[in-house]
VEXDREN-660020 format. One record per residue (C-alpha): residue in one letter; x, y, z. Coordinates in steps of 0.001 Angstrom, whole numbers. Layout:
% residues N
+------+---------+---------+---------+
! code !       u !       v !       w !
+------+---------+---------+---------+
!    a !       X !       Y !       Z !
...
+------+---------+---------+---------+
% end
This chain:
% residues 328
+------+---------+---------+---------+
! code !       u !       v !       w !
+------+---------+---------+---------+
!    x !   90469 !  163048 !   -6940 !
!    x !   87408 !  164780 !   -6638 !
!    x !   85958 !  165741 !   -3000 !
!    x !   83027 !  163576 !   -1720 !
!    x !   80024 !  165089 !   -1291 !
!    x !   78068 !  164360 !    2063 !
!    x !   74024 !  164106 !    1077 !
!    x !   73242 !  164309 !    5099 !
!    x !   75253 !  167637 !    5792 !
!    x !   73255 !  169237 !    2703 !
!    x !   69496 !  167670 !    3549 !
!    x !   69738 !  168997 !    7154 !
!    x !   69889 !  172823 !    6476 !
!    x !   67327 !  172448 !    3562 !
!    x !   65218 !  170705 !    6404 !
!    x !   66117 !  173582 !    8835 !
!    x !   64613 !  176036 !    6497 !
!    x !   61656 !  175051 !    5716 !
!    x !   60825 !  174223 !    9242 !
!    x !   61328 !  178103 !    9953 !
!    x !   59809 !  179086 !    6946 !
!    x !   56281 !  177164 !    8518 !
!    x !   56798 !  178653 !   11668 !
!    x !   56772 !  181827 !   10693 !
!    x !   53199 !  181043 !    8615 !
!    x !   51799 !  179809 !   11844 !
!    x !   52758 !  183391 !   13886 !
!    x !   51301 !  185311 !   11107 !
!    x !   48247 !  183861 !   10556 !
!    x !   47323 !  184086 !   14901 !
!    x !   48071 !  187629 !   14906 !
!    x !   45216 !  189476 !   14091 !
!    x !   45908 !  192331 !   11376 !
!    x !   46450 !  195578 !   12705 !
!    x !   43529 !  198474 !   12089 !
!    x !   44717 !  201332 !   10293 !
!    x !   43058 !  204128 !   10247 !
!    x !   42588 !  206799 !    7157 !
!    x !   42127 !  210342 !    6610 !
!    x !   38309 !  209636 !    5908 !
!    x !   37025 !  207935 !    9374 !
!    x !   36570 !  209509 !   12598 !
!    x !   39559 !  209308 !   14716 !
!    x !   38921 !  207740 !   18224 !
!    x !   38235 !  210250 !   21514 !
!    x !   40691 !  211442 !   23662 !
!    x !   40604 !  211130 !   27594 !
!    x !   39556 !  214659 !   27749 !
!    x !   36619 !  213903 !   25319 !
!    x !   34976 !  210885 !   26574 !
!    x !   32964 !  210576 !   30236 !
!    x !   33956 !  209053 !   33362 !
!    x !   34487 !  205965 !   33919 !
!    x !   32548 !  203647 !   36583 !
!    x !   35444 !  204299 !   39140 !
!    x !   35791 !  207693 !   38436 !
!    x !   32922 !  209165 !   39671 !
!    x !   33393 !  211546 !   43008 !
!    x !   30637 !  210302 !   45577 !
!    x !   28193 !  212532 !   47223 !
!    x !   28771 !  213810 !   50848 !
!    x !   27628 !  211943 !   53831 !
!    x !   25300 !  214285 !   54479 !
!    x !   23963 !  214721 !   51181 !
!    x !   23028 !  210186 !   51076 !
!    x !   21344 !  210772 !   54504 !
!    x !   18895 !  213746 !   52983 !
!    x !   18602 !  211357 !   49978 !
!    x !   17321 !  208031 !   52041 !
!    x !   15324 !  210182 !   54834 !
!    x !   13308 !  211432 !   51884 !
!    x !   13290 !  207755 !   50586 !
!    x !   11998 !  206277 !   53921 !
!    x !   10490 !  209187 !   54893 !
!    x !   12081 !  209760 !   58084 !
!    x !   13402 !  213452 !   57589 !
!    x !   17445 !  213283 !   57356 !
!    x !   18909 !  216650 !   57864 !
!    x !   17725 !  219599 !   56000 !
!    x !   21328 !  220834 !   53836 !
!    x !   19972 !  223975 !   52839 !
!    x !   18480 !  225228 !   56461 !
!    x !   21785 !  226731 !   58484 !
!    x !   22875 !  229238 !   60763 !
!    x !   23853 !  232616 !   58822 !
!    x !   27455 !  233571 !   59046 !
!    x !   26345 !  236855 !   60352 !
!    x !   25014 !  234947 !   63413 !
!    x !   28151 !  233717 !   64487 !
!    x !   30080 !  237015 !   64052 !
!    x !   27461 !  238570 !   66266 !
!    x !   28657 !  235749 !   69455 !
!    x !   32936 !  235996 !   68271 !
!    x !   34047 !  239557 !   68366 !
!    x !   37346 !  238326 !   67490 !
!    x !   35614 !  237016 !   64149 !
!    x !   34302 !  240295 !   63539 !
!    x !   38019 !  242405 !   63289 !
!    x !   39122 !  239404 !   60933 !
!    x !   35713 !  239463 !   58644 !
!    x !   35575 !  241612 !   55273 !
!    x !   34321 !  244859 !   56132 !
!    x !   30685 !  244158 !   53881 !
!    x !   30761 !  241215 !   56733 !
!    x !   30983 !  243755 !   59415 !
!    x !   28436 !  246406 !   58399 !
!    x !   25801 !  243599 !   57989 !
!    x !   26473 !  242274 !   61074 !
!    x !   26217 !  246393 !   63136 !
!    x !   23107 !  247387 !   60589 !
!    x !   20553 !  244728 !   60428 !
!    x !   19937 !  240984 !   61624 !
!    x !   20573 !  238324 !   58638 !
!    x !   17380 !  237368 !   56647 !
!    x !   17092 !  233955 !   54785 !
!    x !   19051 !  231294 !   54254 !
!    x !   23506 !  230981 !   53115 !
!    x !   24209 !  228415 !   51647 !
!    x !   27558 !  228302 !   52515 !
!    x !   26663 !  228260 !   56536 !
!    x !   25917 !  225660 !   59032 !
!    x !   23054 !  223255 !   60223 !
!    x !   23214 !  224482 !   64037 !
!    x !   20584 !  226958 !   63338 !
!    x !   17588 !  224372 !   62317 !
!    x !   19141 !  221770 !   64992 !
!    x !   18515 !  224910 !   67703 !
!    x !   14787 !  225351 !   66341 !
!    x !   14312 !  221314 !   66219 !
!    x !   15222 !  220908 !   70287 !
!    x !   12405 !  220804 !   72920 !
!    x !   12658 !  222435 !   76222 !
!    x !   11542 !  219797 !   78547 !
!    x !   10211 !  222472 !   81478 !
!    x !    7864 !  224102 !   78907 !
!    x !    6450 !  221241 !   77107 !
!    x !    6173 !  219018 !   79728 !
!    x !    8278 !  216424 !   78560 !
!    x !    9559 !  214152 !   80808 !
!    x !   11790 !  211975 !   78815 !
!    x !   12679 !  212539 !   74753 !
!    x !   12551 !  208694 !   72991 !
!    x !   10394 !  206910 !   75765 !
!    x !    7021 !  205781 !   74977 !
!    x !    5943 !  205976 !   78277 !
!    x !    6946 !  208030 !   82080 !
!    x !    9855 !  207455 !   83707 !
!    x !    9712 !  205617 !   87060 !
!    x !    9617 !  207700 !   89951 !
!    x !   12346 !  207754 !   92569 !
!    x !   13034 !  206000 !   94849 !
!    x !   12087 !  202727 !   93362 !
!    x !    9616 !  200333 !   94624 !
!    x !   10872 !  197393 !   96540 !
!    x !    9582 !  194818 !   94022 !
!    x !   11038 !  197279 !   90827 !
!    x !   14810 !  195822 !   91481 !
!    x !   15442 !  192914 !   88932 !
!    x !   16931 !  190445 !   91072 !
!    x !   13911 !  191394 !   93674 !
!    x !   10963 !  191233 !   91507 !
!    x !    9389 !  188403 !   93197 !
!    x !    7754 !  188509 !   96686 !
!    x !    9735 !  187147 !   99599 !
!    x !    7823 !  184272 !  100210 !
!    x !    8063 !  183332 !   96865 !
!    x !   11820 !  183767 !   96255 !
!    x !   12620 !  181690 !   99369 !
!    x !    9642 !  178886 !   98330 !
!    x !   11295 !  179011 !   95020 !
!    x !   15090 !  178361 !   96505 !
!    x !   13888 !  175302 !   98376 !
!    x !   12253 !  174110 !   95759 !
!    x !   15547 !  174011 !   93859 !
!    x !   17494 !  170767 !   93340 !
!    x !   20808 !  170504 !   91951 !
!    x !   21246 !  174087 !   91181 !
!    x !   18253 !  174008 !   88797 !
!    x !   16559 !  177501 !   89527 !
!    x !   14314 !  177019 !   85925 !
!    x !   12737 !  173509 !   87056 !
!    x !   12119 !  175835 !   90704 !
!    x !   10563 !  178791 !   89039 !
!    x !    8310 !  176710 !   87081 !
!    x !    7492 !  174650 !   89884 !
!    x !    6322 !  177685 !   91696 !
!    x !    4497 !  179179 !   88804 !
!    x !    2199 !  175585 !   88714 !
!    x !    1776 !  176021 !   92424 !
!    x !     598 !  179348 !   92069 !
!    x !   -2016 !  178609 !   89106 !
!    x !   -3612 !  175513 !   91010 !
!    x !   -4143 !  177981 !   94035 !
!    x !   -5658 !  180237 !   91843 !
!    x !   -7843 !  177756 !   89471 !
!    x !   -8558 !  175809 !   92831 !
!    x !  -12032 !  176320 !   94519 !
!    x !  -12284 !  178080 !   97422 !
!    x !  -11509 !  176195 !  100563 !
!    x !  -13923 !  175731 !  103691 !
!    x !  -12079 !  176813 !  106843 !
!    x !  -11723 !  174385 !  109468 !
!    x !  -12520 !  176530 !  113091 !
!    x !  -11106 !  174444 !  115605 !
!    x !   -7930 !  174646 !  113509 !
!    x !   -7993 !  178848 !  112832 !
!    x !   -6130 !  180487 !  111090 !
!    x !   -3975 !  183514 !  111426 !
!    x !   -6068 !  187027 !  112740 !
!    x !   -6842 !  189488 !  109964 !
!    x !   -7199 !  186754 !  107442 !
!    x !   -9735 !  187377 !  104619 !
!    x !  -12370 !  185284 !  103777 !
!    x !  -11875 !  181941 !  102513 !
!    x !  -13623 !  182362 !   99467 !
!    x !  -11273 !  185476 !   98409 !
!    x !   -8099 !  183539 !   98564 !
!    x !   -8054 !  181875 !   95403 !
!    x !   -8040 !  185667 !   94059 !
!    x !   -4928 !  186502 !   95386 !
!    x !   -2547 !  183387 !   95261 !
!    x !     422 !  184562 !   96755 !
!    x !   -1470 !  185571 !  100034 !
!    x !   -2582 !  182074 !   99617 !
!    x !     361 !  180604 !   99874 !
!    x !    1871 !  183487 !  102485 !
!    x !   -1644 !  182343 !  104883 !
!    x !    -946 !  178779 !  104641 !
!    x !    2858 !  178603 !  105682 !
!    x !    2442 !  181157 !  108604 !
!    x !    -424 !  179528 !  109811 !
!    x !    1597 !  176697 !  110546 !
!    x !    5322 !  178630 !  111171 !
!    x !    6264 !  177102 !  114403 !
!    x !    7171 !  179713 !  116921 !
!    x !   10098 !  178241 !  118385 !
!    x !   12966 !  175518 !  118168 !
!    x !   13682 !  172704 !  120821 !
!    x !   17914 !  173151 !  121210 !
!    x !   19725 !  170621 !  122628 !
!    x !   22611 !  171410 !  124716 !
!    x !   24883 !  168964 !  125941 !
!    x !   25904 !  168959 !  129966 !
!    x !   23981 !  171778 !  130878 !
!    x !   21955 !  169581 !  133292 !
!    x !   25076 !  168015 !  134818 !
!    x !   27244 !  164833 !  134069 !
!    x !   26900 !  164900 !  130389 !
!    x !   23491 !  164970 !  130393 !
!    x !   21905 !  167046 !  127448 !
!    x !   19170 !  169754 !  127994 !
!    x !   16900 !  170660 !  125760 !
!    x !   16099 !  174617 !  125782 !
!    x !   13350 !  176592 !  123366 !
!    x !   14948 !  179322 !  120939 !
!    x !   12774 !  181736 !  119709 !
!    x !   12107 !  181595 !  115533 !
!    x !   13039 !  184645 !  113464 !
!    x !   10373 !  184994 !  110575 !
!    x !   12335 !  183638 !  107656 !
!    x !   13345 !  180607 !  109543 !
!    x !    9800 !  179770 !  110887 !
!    x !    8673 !  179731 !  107243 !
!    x !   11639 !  177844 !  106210 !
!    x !   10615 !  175180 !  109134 !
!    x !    6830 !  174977 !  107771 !
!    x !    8063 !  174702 !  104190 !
!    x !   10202 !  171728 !  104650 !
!    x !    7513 !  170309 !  106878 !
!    x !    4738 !  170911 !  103771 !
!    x !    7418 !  169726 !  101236 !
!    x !    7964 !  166504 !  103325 !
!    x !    3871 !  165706 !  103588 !
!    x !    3589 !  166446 !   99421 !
!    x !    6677 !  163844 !   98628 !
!    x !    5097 !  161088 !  100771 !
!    x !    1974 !  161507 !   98917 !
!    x !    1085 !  158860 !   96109 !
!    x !    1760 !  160308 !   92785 !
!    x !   -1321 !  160487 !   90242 !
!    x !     552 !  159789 !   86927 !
!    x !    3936 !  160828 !   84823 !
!    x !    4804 !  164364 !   84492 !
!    x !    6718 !  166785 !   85172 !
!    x !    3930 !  169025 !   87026 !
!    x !    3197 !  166031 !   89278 !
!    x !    4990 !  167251 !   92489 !
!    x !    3516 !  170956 !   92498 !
!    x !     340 !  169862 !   92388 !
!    x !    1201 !  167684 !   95365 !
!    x !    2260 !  170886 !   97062 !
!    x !    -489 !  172783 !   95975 !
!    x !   -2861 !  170374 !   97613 !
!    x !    -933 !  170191 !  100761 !
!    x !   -1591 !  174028 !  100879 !
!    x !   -5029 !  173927 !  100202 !
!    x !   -5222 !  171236 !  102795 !
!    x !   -3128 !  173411 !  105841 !
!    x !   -5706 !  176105 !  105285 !
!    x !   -9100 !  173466 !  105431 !
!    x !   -7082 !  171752 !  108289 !
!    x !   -6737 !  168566 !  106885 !
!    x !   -2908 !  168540 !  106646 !
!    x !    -609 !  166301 !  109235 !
!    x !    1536 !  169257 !  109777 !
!    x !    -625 !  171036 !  112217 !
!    x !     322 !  168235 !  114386 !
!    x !    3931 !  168603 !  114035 !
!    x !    3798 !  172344 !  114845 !
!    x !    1670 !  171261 !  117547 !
!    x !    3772 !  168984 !  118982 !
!    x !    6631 !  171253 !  118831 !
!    x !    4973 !  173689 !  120641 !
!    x !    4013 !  171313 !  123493 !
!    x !    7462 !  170471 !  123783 !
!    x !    8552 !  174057 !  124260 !
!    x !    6275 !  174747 !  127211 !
!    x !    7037 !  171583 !  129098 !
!    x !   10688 !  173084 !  128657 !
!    x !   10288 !  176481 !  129145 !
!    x !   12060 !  175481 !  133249 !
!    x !   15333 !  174996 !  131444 !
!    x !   15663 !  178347 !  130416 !
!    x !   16349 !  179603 !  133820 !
!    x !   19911 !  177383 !  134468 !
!    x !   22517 !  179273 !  133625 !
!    x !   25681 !  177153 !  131703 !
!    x !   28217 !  176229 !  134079 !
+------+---------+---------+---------+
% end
């Protein structure tokens, strides 16, 4: 009996085959054919033939871009061919000298180097380039103008800049730690003494001795402001101390004023007048201009705090007798 023959076992490598035989079309046809080259054309360069390429290039010396943009910008960078001979040095080392070629050696004992090396340094032109500042009269190289002279003024410190009677104006001025609102406060206070017109002096309330003229105030605003609180500093300060006059009884005694408290006094006192007063509208320069016309006011006489310092006063002398008992 014959042997059967299976039609699937025999269609399956014929399939196979085929399917290879397309593959390999597919490869060939993506690869792109290969160049050959003949006797005729030129052959390509070698990598001692052709140039550098873009990352091969050394770059210049430091020194060398600087002399490049000073020339650019015009500023002068340093001079590379301007140096200091070699010669020049041997001449300061002697142990150079025993160690230099001999052609060295007789330059350096016959004659002083002429010209330029190019192999030497820059110290020479940097030596030339330097200023003495006794003979030129220099005071300080890079400044545009003089250098303060020592000792410094009492108003050149940074944190003391201000007059005192300003700084301490200023710090009771401040609220809630804001020292800007203060200093701007004081700067309006300033300018309205200064744009103000010139006050007419009241004489039965006088002002302090050596005062200038009323109508040369408003030239000079901080002695505007510096008249106006000491005319009113109170001397002195009623203390009240308990059982010095016996059984519990409290005593008051006058203490002399030092002259930062007396214009602390008359500044709280002035302060106290300008936030009674009506305000005139919304703003924020509203209250200095209250306190500017309080000022202008203590100097025409016009102000309620004369009386206060008066009355503080009057109280001292009536009890100037407690200040001879002695505490118990």
């Amino acid at each position: 009996m014959p042997p059967r023959l299976h039609f699937v076992s025999v269609v399956r490598p014929m399939s196979n085959r085929s399917l290879l035989q397309n593959a390999r079309l597919a490869i060939s046809s993506r690869v792109p054919p290969q160049r050959c080259i003949t006797a005729d054309e030129k052959p390509l360069p070698t990598a001692d033939q052709r140039g550098p390429g873009p990352n091969e290039e050394q770059l210049p010396h430091v020194s060398e871009e600087a002399a490049v943009m000073g020339k650019i910008t015009g500023d002068g960078g340093p001079d590379i061919e301007q140096g200091t001979p070699v010669q020049e040095v041997l001449k300061r080392d002697e142990k150079s000298q025993e160690k230099a070629p001999k052609v060295m050696q007789e330059q350096v004992q016959s004659s002083s180097p002429q010209g330029t090396r190019s192999f030497s340094t820059s110290a020479r032109h940097r030596q030339q380039a330097m200023i003495s500042f006794e003979d030129s009269g220099v005071q300080a190289a890079g400044h545009s103008f003089d250098l303060p002279a020592l000792p410094l003024g009492e108003n050149m410190h940074l944190k003391h800049r201000y007059a005192p009677i300003v700084r301490q104006v200023t710090n009771l001025l401040m609220r809630d730690g804001k020292l800007s609102v203060a200093q701007r406060n004081m700067a309006m206070i300033l300018n309205h003494l200064r744009t103000a017109s010139p006050p007419a002096v009241n004489p039965d309330r006088p002002l302090l001795p050596g005062s200038p003229p009323a109508s040369h105030l408003p030239l000079n605003p901080i002695l505007y402001l510096t008249l106006a609180i000491d005319s009113v500093a109170p001397l002195l300060r009623i203390r009240s101390q308990k059982g010095m006059a016996g059984g519990g009884v409290a005593l008051q005694v006058p203490m002399p004023l030092a002259l930062r408290q007396r214009r602390r006094q008359a500044v709280m006192w002035i302060l106290d007048a300008a936030s009674k007063k009506p305000s005139r509208g919304s703003g924020r320069g509203g209250f200095a201009q209250r306190v500017a016309e309080e000022l202008i006011a203590i100097i025409e006489g016009r102000s309620g705090v004369w009386d206060r310092r008066g009355g503080v006063h009057k109280l001292a002398v009536s009890a100037r007798a407690s200040l001879n008992i002695r505490r118990r």
